[in-house]
C-alpha positions in Angstrom: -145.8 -31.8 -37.6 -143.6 -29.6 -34.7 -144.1 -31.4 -31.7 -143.9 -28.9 -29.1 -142.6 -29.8 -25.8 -143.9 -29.1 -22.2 -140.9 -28.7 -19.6 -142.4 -31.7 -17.6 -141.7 -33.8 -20.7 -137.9 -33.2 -20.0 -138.2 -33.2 -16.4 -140.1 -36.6 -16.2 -137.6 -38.4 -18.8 -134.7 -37.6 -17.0 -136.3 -38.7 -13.3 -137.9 -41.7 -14.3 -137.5 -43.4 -18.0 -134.6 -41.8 -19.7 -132.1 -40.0 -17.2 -129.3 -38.6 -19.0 -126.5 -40.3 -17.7 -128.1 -43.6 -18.3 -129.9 -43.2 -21.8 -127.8 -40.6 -23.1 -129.4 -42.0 -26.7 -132.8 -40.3 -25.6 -131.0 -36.9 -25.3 -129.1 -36.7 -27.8 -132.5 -38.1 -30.6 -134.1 -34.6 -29.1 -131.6 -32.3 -29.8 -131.0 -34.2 -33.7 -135.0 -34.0 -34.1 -135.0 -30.2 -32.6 -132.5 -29.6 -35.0 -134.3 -31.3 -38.2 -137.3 -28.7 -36.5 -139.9 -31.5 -35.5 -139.2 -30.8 -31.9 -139.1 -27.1 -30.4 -140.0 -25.6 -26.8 -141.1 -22.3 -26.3 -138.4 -20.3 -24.1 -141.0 -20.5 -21.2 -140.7 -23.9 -21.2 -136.9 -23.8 -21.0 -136.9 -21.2 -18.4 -138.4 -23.6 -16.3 -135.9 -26.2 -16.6 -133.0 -23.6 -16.8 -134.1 -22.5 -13.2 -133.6 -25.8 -11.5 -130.0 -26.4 -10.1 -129.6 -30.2 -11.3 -128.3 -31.8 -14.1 -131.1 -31.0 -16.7 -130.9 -27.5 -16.0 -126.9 -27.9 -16.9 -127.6 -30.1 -19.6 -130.3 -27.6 -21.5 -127.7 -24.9 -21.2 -125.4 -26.6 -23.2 -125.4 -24.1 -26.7 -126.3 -26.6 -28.7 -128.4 -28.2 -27.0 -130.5 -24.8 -26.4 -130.6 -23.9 -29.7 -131.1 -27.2 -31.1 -134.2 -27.3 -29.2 -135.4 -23.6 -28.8 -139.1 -22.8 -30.6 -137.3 -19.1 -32.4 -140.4 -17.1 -32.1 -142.3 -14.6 -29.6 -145.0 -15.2 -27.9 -148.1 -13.9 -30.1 -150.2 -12.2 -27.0 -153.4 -12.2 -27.7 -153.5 -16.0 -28.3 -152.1 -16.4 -25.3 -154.5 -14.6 -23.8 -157.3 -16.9 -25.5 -155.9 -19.6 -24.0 -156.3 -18.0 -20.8 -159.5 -17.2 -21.3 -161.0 -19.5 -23.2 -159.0 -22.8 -21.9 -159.2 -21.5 -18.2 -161.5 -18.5 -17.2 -161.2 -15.3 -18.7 -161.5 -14.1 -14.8 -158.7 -15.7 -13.6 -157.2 -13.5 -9.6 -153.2 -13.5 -9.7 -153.2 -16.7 -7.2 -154.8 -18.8 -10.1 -152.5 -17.4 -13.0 -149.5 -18.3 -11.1 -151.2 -22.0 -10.8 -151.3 -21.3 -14.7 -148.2 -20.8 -14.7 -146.5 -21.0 -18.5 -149.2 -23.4 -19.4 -150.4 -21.0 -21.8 -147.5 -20.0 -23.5 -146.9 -23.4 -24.9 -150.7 -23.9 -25.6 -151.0 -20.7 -27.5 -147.6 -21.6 -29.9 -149.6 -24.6 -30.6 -152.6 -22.5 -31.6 -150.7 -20.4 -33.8 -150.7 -23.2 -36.1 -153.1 -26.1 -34.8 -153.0 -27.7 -38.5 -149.1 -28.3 -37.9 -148.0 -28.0 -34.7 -149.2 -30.3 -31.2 -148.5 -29.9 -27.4 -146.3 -33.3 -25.8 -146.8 -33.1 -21.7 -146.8 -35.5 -19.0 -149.8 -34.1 -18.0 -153.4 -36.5 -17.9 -156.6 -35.5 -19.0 -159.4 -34.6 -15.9 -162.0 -33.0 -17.1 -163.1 -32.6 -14.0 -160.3 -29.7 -12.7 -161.4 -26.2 -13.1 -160.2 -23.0 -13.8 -157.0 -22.4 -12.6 -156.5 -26.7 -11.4 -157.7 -27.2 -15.5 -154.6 -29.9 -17.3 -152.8 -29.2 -20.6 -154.8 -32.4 -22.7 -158.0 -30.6 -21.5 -157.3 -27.4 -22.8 -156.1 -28.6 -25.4 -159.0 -30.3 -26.1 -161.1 -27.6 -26.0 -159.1 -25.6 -28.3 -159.1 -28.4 -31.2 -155.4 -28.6 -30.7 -153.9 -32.1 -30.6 -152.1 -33.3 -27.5 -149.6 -36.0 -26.7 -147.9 -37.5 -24.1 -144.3 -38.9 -24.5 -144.8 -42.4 -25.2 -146.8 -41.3 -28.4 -144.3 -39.0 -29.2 -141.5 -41.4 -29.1 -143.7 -43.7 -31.4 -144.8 -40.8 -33.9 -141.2 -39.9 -34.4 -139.6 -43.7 -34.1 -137.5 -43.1 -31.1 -135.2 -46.1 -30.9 -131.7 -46.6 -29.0 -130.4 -47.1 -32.3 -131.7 -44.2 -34.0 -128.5 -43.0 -34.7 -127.5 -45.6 -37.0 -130.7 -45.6 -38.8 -130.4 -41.7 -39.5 -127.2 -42.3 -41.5 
């Protein structure tokens, strides 16, 4: 399964439950699992956190850290557009896409292979937003793709402190 990542996985890890200077460990199990390819992000996702001026943005530009992590594919177009349409309205003015945002860019590399690939984000489920307000799980949802947040990730792939000496 390739887990792909939303930016606010990243951004939330490093604010709240992992920041890099104090579990280094957490960073340095997502570049060894974006390497072994069971963690990617699409390059909209790490535009997003290259943008920012702190030390994520630094840390993500690292070489191998970027292409450790790095999904190596173009966005396919008209999937994204389904997402758009189908997971948000197909009538969407230019205030609501940029609400969208890159949401559907990382939705859509999900949908390219839904049998094999799933969407991590911090994001909760309400079914209740609409449109443009609509949350990742819920599109998701509606597009049969499966949707995690971090805490199931770091159980589905075994994240530990001491995953390093287990991988040897």
């Amino acid at each position: 399964m390739l887990h792909l990542l939303d930016a606010n996985v990243l951004i939330t890890a490093n604010r709240l439950y992992y920041p890099l200077e104090r579990v280094p460990e957490f960073w340095e199990w997502l570049v060894h699992m974006g390497a072994t390819g069971q963690i990617k992000m699409p390059v909209e996702m790490i535009e997003e956190i290259r943008g920012g001026t702190d030390n994520l943005a630094d840390w993500l530009s690292d070489h191998d850290h970027l292409d450790a992590l790095l999904l190596g594919e173009d966005a396919d177009v008209a999937l994204v557009q389904r997402v758009t349409n189908e997971g948000y309205a197909p009538d969407l003015n230019d205030q609501e896409i940029e609400i969208v945002g890159r949401d559907p860019f990382l939705i859509a590399a999900a949908l390219s292979d839904p049998a094999d690939r799933c969407v991590v984000t911090t994001e909760v489920s309400k079914p209740s937003c609409k449109r443009a307000n609509r949350r990742i799980p819920d599109v998701c949802n509606d597009l049969r793709i499966r949707c995690l947040n971090t805490f199931a990730l770091v159980t589905a792939l075994d994240f530990s402190t001491a995953w390093a000496k287990r991988a040897v």
